[in-house]
N, C-alpha and C positions, 0 to 999 in steps of 0.2 A: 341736081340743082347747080347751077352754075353762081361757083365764087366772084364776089363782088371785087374789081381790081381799081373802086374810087379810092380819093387820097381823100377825103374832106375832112379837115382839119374841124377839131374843136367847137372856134371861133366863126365857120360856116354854120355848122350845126346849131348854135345857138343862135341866131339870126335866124332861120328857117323854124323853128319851134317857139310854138304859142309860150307868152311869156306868161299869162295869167292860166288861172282855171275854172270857166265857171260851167254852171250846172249847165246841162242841156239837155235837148228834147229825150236823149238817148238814155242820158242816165235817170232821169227823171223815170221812163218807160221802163229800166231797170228793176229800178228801186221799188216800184210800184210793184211790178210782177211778181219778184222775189218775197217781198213783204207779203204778198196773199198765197206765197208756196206756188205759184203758177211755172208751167214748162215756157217756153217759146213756142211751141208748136200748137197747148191749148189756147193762150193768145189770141193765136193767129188765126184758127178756128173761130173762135169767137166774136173777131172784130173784121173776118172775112176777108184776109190775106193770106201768103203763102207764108210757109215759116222762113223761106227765105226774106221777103219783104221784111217780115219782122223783125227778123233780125240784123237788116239793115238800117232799118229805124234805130235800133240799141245802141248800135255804133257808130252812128250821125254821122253814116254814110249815106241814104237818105231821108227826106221828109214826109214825114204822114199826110195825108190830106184833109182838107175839112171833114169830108162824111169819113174818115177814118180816125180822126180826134173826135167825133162823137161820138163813134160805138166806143173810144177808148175811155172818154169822160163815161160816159153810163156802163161800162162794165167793172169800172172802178170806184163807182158814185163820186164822183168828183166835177167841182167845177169848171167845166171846157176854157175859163177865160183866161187862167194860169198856163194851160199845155199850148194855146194859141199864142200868148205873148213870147213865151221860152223860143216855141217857134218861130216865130217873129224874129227873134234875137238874135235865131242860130244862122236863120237865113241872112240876114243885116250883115253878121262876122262873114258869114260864105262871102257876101257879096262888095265888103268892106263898104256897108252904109256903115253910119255912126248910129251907133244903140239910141242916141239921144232922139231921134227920129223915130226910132219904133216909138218910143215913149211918149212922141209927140203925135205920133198918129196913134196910139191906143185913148189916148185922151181928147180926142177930137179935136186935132189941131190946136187945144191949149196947153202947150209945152211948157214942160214941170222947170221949176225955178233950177237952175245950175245946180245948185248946192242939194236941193231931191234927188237929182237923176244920180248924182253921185254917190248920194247914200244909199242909193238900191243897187248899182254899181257895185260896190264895197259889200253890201248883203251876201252878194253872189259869191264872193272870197273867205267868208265865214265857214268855218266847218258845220255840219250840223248840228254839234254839241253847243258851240258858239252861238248860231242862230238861235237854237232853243234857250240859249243863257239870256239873250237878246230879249226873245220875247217875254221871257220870265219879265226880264229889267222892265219892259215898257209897258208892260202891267200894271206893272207896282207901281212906276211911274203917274201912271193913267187910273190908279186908284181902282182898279177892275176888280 
């Protein structure tokens, strides 16, 4: 392997690397797998791609398609409307649309008040212990 002879300072590197972190299609398709003990390769068998595919899916190198986010929604019984917005999202960041536009086409062109799209923004930043602390909160809130 041939040694890299770049200088890039620091202050390059942090300018070039994503300042936030949110969930995306990949870890999402992760999380999922792992959760039900699944390989990559039963997967992919499954939902009728290569284990390669799939595993470029995990690392949001690339996107699933629609009839591949439904065999993923039904092989994980899960609601397709989640893994299509995430998608939505990640393509939007690829493409440098504004998230606020997914949000506003997942809603049928009636676009969430500023201060909504922010708070599910800021969701995305929550750890999962957080989020689940979250939900806890808006329960009890909401007298549930």
């Amino acid at each position: 392997m041939k040694k890299s002879t770049s200088t890039t300072t620091d202050q390059e590197l942090s300018l070039t690397q994503p300042q936030e972190h949110f969930e995306t299609i990949g870890i999402i398709l992760k999380t999922l797998r792992v959760s039900h003990g699944y390989k990559q390769r039963a997967v992919a068998r499954a939902i009728r791609v290569t284990t390669s595919a799939y595993s470029h899916y995990e690392c949001s190198e690339r996107f699933p398609d629609l009839t591949t986010l439904i065999k993923i929604s039904n092989l994980y019984q899960i609601n397709i409307s989640y893994l299509i917005l995430v998608t939505c999202i990640d393509l939007a960041r690829k493409n440098d649309i504004n998230v606020n536009d997914v949000f506003r086409a997942y809603s049928y062109n009636q676009a969430l008040p500023k201060d909504d799209a922010d708070i599910l923004i800021e969701y995305n930043h929550l750890s999962p212990e957080n989020k689940e602390n979250l939900h806890l909160f808006l329960d009890a809130a909401l007298n549930r």
